[in-house]
C-alpha positions, 0 to 999 in steps of 0.5 A, spaced: 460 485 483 460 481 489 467 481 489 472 486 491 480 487 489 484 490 493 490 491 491 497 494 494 501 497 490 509 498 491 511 505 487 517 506 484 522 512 486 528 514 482 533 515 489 532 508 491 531 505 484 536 499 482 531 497 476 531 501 470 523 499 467 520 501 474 517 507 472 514 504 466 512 498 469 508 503 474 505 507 469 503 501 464 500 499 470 495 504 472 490 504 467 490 497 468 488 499 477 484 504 475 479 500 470 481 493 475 482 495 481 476 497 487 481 499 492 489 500 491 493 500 497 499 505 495 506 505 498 512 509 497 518 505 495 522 511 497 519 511 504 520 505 506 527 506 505 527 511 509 523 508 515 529 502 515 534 508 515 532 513 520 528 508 525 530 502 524 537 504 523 538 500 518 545 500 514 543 496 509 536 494 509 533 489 505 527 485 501 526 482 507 527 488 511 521 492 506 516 486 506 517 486 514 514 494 513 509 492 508 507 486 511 506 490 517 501 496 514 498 491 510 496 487 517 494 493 520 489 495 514 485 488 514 485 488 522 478 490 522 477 484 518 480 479 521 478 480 529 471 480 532 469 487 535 465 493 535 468 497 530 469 491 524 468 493 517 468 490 511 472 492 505 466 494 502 464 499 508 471 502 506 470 503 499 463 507 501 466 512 506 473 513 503 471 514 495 468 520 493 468 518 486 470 511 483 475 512 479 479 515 485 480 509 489 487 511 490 489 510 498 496 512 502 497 508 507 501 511 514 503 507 519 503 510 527 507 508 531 513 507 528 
């Protein structure tokens, strides 16, 4: 194909769950990435919590404190796409080196520094 689909995708925790269906939803969902998807982007619900918690020192943190996390890894990811320089990739680049076989295309993000 011409096209490439990346997705990011949000996997569930049972520490900081506050939805009952969020397990069955990521397991419905991964046959769907597994035939679908060339480059899934995973992140650990639980570890963003944890970021707001221990870094950011963050009482309560919300929706809009764990998308500012998952905006910032997902800008740091498509950094390479977005401005000119020596070192530009593609997505496709990416899947080439990354991927050892294609049904493993499964990829966790770390973001340094915090």
């Amino acid at each position: 194909p011409d096209r490439i689909m990346c997705t990011y995708s949000v996997c569930p925790s049972p520490k900081v769950s506050d939805t009952v269906v969020e397990p069955y939803n990521a397991t419905l969902s991964v046959h769907q990435l597994v035939e679908n998807a060339d480059e899934v982007m995973c992140l650990d619900n639980e570890a963003l919590y944890d970021i707001c918690f221990r870094t950011l020192k963050l009482t309560t943190p919300t929706y809009g404190d764990l998308n500012h996390l998952v905006c910032a890894a997902m800008s740091g990811i498509t950094t390479c796409l977005r401005f000119p320089g020596q070192l530009n990739s593609d997505l496709r680049k990416l899947a080439v080196n990354l991927i050892p076989f294609p049904r493993l295309h499964f990829f966790m993000i770390g973001f340094a520094p915090l």
